[in-house]
C-alpha positions as CSV (number, residue, x, y, z in Angstrom):
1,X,26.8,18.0,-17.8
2,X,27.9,21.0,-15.2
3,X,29.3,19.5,-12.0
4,X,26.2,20.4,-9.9
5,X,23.9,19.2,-12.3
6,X,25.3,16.1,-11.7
7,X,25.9,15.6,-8.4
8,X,22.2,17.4,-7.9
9,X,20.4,14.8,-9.6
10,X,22.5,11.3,-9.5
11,X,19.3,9.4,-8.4
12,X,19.2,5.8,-7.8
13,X,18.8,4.0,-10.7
14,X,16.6,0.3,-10.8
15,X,15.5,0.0,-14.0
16,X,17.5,-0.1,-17.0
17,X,16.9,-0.2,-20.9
18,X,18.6,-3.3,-23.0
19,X,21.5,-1.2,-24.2
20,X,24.8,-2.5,-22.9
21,X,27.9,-0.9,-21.2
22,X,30.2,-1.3,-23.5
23,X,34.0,-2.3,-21.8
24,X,35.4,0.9,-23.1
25,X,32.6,2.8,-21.6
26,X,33.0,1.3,-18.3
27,X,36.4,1.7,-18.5
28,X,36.3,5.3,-19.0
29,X,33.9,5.7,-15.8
30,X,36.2,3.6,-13.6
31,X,39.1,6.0,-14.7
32,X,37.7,8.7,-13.8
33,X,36.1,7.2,-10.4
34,X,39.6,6.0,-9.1
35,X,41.1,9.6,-8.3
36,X,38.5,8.9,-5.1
37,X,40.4,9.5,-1.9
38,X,41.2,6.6,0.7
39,X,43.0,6.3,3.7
40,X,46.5,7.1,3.4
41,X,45.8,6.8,-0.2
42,X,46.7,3.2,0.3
43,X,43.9,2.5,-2.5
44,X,42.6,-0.7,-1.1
45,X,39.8,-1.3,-3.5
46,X,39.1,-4.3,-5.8
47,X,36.0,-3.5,-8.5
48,X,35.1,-7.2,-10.0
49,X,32.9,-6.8,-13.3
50,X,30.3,-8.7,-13.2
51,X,28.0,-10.0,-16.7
52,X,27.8,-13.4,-16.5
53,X,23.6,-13.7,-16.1
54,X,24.3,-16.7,-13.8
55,X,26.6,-14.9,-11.4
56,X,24.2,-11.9,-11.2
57,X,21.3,-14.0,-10.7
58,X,23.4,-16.1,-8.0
59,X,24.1,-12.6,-6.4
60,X,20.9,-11.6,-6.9
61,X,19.7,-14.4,-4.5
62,X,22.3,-13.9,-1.8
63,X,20.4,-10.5,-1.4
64,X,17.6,-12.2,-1.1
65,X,17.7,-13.0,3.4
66,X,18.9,-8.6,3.4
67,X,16.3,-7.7,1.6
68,X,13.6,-9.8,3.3
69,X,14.8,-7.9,6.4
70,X,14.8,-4.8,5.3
71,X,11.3,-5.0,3.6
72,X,9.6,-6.4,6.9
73,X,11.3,-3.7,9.0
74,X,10.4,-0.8,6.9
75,X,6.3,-2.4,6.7
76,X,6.7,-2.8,10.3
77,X,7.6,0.9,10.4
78,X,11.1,0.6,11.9
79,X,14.4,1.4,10.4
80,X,15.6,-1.1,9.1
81,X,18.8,-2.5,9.7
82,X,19.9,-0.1,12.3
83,X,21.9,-1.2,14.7
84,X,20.6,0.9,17.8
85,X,17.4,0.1,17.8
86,X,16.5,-3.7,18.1
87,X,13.8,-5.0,15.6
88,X,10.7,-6.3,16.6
89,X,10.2,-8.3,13.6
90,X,9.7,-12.0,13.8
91,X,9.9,-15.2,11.6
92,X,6.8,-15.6,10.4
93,X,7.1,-11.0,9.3
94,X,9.7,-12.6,7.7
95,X,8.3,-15.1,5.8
96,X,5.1,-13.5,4.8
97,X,6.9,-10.6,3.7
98,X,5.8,-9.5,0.2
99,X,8.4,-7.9,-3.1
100,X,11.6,-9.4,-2.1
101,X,12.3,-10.9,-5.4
102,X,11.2,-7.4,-7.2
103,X,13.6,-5.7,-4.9
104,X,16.1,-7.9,-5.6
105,X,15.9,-7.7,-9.3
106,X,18.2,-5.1,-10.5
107,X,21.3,-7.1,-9.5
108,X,19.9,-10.0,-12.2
109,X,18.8,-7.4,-14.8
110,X,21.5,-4.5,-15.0
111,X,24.0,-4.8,-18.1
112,X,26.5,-4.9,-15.4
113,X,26.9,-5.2,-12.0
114,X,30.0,-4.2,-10.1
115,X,31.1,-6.0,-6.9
116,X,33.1,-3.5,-4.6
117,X,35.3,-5.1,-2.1
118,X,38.1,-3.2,0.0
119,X,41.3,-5.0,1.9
120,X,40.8,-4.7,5.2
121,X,44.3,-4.9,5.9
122,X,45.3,-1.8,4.6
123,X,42.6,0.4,5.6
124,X,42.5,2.9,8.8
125,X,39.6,2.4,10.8
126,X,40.0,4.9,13.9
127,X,36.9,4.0,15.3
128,X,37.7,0.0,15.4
129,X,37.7,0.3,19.2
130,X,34.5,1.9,20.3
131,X,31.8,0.2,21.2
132,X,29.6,0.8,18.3
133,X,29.5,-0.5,15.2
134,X,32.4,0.8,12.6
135,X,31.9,3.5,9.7
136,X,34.9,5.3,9.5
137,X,36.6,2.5,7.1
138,X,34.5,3.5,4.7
139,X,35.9,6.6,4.1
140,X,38.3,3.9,2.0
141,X,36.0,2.6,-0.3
142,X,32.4,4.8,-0.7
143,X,34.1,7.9,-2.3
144,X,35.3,5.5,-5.4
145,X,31.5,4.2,-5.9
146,X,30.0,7.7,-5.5
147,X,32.6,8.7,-7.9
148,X,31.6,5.8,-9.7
149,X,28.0,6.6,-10.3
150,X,28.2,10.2,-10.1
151,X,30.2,10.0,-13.8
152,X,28.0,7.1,-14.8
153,X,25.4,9.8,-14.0
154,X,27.2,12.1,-16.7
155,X,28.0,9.7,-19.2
156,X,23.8,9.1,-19.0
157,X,24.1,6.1,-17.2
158,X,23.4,5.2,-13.6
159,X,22.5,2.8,-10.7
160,X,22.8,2.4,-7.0
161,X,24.3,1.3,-4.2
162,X,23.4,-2.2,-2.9
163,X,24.3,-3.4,0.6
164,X,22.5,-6.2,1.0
165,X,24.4,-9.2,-0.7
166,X,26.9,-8.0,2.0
167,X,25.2,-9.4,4.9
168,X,26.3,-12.8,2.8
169,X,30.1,-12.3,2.4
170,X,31.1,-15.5,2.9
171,X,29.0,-17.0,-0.2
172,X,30.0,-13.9,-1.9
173,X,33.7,-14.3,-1.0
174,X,33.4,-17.8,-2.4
175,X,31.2,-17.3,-5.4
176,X,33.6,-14.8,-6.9
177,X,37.2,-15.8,-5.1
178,X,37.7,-12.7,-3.2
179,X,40.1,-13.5,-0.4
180,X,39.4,-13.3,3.3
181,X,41.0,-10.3,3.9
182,X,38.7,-8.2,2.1
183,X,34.8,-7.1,2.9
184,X,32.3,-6.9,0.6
185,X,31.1,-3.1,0.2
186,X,28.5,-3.4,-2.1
187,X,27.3,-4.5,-5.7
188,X,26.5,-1.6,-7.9
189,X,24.3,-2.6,-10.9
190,X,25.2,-0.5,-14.0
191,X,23.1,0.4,-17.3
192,X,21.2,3.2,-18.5
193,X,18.3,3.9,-16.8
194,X,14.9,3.6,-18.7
195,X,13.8,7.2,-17.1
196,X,16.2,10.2,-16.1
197,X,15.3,12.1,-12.9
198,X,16.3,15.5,-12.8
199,X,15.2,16.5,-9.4
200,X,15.8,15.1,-6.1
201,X,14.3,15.3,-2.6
202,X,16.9,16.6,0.1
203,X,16.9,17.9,3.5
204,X,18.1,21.9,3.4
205,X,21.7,22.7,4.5
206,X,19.8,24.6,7.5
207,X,18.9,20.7,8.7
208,X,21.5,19.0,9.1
209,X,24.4,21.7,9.5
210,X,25.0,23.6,12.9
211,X,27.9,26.2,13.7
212,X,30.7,25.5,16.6
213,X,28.5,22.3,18.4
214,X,25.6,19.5,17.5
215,X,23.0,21.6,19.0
216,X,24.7,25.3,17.8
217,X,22.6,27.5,15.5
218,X,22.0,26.2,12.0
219,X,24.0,26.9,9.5
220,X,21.4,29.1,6.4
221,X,21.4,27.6,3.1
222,X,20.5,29.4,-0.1
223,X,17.0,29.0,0.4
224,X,16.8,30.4,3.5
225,X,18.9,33.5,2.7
């Protein structure tokens, strides 16, 4: 595939046929995927292959308490997760809340799942002492996944991004011996998808860019020239 191609339609994949990902397959995605930049090119990332059905079923069920959140949030029509605005939600939204275990179910049913994790004592995290909550450390791990699933993508493979075993990194630290010292970025389920999307739905450039300040004039895209 041409690089745009790819990057333009590397969906989120959920559901996945029986084939498997071969090691050698993987392999060759993951070499690819690890020119990713990180900080100081320190390259603090560890990518733990997981097949075992019992350990993806395990992390599958750490998600679990994330995704219950995340599903009342969203039905109570706030965004979920977000750390500026506080949730309304209560224990009993939570505990009547509906498709947790179907939202949960790629993790258990993906060839392979990979769990991301990146030492936190080698990345730079310039924004460590505001008082918000911290993104920039990311910069030291998300390039490798999106470089991860964006040749997955090409290879006619794909998945996603999952977050919300993270929310249990402790259990997930112990279930799969990952030291203290690193956090647990996400768990990308692997396989080849059962339907290939070839068109995405994005915000134009003229959005989300602006010239010389936040509230300058918009930047045009191709669409609007």
């Amino acid at each position: 595939m041409e690089f745009d191609d790819v990057v333009k339609t590397t969906f989120a994949a959920r559901s996945f046929t029986d084939d498997p990902v071969p090691d050698e397959r993987l392999s060759e995605i993951l070499d690819i995927a690890r020119f990713a930049p990180s900080g100081g090119n320190r390259q603090g990332v560890r990518v733990i292959v997981v097949r075992d059905p019992g350990t993806k079923a395990q992390l599958a069920e750490l998600s679990k308490p994330a995704a219950r959140r995340y599903l009342a949030q969203r039905f109570a029509g706030e965004n979920p997760w977000n750390p500026v605005h506080p949730s309304a939600v209560t224990a009993t939204d939570l505990a009547e809340t509906p498709g947790v275990d179907e939202f949960v179910a790629p993790i258990a049913a993906a060839p392979v799942v990979l769990v991301v994790a990146v030492d936190l004592a080698v990345v730079a995290a310039t924004d460590s002492e505001l008082d918000r909550v911290g993104v920039v450390s990311g910069a030291s791990v998300y390039p490798l996944v999106w470089n991860i699933l964006t040749t997955a993508r090409s290879r006619g493979y794909g998945g996603t991004i999952t977050t919300m075993v993270s929310a249990q990194e402790p259990a997930v630290r112990e279930l799969l011996g990952i030291p203290e010292t690193f956090a647990v970025a996400a768990a990308v389920p692997i396989g080849r998808p059962v339907k290939q999307l070839t068109r995405l739905r994005r915000r134009p450039v003229s959005d989300f860019v602006t010239l010389e300040r936040f509230d300058g004039t918009a930047l045009a895209g191709p669409a609007d020239r």
